[in-house]
C-alpha positions as CSV (number, residue, x, y, z in Angstrom):
1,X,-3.7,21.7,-15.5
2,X,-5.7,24.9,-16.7
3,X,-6.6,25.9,-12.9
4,X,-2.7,26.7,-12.2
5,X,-2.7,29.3,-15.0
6,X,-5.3,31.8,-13.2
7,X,-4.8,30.1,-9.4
8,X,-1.2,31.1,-9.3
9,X,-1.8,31.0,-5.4
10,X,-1.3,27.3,-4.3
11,X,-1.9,24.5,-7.3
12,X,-0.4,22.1,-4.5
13,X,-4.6,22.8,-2.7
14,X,-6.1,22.0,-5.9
15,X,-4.2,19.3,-6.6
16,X,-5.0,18.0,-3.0
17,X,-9.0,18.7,-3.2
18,X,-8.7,16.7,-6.6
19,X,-6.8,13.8,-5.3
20,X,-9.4,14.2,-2.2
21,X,-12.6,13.8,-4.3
22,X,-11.4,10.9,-6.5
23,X,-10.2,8.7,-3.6
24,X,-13.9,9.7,-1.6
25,X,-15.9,8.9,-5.2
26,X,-13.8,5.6,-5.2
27,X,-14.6,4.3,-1.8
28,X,-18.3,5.3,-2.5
29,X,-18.4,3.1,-5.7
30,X,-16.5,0.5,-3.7
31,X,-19.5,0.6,-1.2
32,X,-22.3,1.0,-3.7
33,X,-20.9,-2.2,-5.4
34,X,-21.1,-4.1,-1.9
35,X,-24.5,-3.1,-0.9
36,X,-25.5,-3.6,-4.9
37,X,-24.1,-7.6,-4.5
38,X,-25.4,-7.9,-1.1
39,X,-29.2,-7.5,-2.2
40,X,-28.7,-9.5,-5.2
41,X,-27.3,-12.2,-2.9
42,X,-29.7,-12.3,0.4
């Protein structure tokens, strides 16, 4: 919550971009995990 006290411009941006990169870094676990069980199950 820090990056509202000096970004007084739009917190609403960095609060999207945030959200953004959690829900890309989950779908890329979720993928990792599939191709991960996939070779250990030819």
């Amino acid at each position: 919550m820090e990056q509202n006290a000096y970004d007084g411009r739009s917190p609403t941006i960095i609060y999207r971009k945030v959200r953004k990169n959690e829900y890309i870094r989950t779908i890329n676990r979720i993928i990792i995990l599939k191709t991960k069980a996939k070779a250990n199950y030819p």
